[in-house]
Each structure stands twice: as structure tokens, then as C-alpha cells.
C-alpha positions as YAML, in Angstrom:
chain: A
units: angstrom
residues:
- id: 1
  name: UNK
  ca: [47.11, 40.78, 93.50]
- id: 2
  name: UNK
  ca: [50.26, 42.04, 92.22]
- id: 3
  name: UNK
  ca: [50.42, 43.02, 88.36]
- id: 4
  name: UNK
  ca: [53.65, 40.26, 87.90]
- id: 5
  name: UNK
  ca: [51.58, 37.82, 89.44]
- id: 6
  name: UNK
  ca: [48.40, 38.45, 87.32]
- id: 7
  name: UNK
  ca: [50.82, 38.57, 84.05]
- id: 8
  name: UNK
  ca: [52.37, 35.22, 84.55]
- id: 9
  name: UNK
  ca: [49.26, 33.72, 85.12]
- id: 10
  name: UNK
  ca: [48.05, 35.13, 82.12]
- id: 11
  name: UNK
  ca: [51.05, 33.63, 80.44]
- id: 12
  name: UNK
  ca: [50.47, 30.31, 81.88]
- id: 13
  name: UNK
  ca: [46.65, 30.57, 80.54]
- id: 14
  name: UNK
  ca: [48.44, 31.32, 76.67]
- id: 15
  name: UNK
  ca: [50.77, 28.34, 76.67]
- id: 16
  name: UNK
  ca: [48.17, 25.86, 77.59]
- id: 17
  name: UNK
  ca: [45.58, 27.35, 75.08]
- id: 18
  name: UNK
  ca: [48.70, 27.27, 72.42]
- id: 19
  name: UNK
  ca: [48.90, 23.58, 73.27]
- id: 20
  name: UNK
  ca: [45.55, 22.69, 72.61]
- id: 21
  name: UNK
  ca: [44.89, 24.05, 69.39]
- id: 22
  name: UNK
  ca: [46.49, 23.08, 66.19]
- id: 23
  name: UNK
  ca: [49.51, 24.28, 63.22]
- id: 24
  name: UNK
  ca: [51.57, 23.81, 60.98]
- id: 25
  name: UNK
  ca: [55.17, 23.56, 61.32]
- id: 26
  name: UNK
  ca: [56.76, 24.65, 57.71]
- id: 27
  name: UNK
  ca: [60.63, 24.59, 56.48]
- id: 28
  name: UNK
  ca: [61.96, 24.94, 52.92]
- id: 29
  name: UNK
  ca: [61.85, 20.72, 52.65]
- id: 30
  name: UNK
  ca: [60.49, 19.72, 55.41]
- id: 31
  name: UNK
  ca: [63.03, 17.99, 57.01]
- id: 32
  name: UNK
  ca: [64.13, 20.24, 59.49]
- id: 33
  name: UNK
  ca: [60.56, 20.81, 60.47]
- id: 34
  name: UNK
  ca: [60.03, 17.19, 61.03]
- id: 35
  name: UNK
  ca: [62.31, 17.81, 63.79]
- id: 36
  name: UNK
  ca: [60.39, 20.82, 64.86]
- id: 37
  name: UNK
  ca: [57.22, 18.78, 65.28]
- id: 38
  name: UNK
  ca: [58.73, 16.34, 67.04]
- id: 39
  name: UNK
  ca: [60.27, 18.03, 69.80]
- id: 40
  name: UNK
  ca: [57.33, 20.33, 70.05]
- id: 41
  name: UNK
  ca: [54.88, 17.08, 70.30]
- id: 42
  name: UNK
  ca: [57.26, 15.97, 73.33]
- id: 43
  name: UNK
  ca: [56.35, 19.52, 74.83]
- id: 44
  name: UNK
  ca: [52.78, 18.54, 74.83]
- id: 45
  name: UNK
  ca: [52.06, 20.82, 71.86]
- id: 46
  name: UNK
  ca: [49.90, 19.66, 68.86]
- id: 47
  name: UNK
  ca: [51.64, 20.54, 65.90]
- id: 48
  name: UNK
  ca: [51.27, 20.00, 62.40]
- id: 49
  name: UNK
  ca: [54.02, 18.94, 59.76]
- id: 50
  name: UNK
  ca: [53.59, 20.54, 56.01]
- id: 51
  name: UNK
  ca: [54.92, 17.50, 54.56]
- id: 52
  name: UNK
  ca: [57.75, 18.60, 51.74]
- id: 53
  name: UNK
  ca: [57.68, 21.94, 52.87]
- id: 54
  name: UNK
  ca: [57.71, 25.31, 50.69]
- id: 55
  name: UNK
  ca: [58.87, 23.21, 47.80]
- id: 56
  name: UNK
  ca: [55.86, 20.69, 48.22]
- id: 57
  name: UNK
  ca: [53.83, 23.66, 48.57]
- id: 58
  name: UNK
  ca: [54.40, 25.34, 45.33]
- id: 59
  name: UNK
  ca: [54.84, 22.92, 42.86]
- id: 60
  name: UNK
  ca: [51.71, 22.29, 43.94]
- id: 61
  name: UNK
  ca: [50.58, 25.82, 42.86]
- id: 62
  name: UNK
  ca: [49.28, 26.57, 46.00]
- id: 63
  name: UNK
  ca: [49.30, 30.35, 46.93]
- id: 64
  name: UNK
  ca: [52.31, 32.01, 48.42]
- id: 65
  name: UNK
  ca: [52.62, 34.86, 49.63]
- id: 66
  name: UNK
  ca: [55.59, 36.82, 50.35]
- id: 67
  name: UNK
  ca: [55.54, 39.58, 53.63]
...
């Protein structure tokens, strides 16, 4: 079997996995990633929407951590 042939069905084996498992979708507000989830659901993926986004997130005091 040719090595392109045995990548791309590799590939094909990651994007199903990717659509079966869960996570979260995050924006600054979380309006834009309403949208995200949305059109990623309609893809078949199971995403998650972090409802108010970053803001939400810390004035909730959760941690954040910056790269």
C-alpha cells in the first residue's frame, strides 16, 4: 500500500475520532463562539460552548493561564 494512501486513511481515522469526543469552543464573550459551535455541530462534531467566554471565565476566578 502506498505511503499517501496509508496517510489519508490515517487522517480519515483522526477526524472521525475528533468527532466523537468532546470540547470546548471559547471566544472573549462568547458570542462568536456560539457561532463556532454551531457550524461545527452541523459538521457532525460534538462541541462544547464556554458560555460568556474568557470574561465569564474570570470573573469567575477560575484559573487562566497565559502561553
Amino acid at each position: 500500500m502506498a505511503l499517501s494512501r496509508v496517510f489519508n486513511l490515517y487522517i480519515i481515522y483522526c477526524i472521525n475520532y475528533i468527532k466523537l469526543i468532546r470540547f470546548i469552543v471559547a471566544c472573549q464573550s462568547g458570542t462568536r463562539s456560539v457561532i463556532a459551535v454551531k457550524l461545527l455541530q452541523d459538521m457532525g462534531y460534538n462541541p462544547i460552548n464556554l458560555a460568556g467566554g474568557f470574561n465569564a471565565w474570570e470573573t469567575f476566578e477560575f484559573e487562566v493561564e497565559m502561553p
